[in-house]
C-alpha positions in Angstrom: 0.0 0.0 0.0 3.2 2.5 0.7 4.2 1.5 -2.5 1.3 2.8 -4.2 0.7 6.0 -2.3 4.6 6.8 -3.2 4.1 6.1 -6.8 1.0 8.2 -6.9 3.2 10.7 -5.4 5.5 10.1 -7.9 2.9 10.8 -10.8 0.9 13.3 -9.6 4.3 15.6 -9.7 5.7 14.5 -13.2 2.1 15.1 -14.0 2.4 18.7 -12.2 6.0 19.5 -13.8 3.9 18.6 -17.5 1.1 20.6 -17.1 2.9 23.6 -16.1 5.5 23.7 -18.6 2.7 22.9 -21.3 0.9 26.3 -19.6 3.9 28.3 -19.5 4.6 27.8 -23.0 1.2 28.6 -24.1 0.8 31.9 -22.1 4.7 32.7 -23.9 3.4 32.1 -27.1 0.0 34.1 -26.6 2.3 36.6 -24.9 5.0 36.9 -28.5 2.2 36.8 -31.1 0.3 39.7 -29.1 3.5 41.6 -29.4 4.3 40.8 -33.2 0.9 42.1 -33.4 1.6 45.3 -31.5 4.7 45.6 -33.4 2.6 45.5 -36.7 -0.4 48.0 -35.3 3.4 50.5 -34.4 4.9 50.2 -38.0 2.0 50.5 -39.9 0.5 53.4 -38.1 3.7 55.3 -38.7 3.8 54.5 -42.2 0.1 56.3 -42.5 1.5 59.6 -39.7 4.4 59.5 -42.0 2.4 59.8 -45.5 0.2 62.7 -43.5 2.8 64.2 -42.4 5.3 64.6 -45.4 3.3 63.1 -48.3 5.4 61.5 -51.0 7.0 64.2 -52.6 9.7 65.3 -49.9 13.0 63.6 -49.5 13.6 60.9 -47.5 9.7 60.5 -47.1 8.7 57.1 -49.5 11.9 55.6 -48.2 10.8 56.1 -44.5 7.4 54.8 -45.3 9.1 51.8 -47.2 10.8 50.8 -44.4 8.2 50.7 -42.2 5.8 48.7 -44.6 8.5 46.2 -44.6 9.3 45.8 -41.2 5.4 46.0 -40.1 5.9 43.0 -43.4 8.4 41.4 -41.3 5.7 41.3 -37.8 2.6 40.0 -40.4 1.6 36.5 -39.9 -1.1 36.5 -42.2 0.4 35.4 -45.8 -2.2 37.0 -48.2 -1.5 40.5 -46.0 2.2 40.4 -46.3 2.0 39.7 -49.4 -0.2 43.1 -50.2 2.5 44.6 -47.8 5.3 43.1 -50.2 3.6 44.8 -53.4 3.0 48.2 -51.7 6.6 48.2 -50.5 7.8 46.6 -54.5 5.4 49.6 -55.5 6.8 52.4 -53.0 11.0 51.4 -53.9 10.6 51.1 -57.8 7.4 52.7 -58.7 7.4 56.1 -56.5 6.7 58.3 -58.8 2.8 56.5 -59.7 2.1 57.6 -56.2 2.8 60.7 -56.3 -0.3 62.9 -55.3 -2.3 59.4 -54.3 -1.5 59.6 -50.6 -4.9 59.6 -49.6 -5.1 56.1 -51.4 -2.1 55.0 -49.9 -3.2 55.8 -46.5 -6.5 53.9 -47.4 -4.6 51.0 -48.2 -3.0 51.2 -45.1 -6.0 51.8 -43.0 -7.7 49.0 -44.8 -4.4 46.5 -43.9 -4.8 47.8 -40.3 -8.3 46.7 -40.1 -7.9 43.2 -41.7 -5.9 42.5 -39.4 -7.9 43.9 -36.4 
């Protein structure tokens, strides 16, 4: 009967050890995609202040708002949004100059990214 109790014991602490480490690594996974998240929210909301702010035609401007789009491109885990991230970016590096004076649909676009993903 000792026997028993002590490997009850036994098991009911392995079984304890388990369960907590299969917790602990769901809360740090919750906790790392609610920050890639955040980190996406960050770098896409600066791309839009960024495109109010300055527009496209001032230097330094489309490359500021490229970068963004790709690292905010880098925190997406939705494939079908990256990849619209990955054309606006291809769009903003070697095709500037079609978006000149469409801010306001750039910003939409952005807006509209922000929302999906909402």
């Amino acid at each position: 009967m000792k026997r028993i109790g002590t490997a009850l014991t036994i098991v009911f602490i392995i079984a304890g050890f388990a369960i907590s480490f299969f917790i602990g690594h769901y809360v740090s996974d919750k906790s790392h995609t609610e920050s890639r998240a955040a980190q996406f929210d960050k770098y896409i909301s600066r791309a839009i202040d960024t495109i109010k702010d300055k527009g496209l035609s001032i230097d330094g401007a489309p490359e500021a708002i490229a970068s963004n789009i790709w690292v905010a491109h880098e925190f997406c885990d939705s494939p079908e949004i990256s990849a619209e991230l990955s054309n606006l970016w291809n769009t903003i590096v070697y095709e500037k100059d079609v978006l000149l004076g469409q801010e306001d649909v750039l910003t939409a676009q952005l807006k509209d990214i922000l929302e999906k993903c909402q």
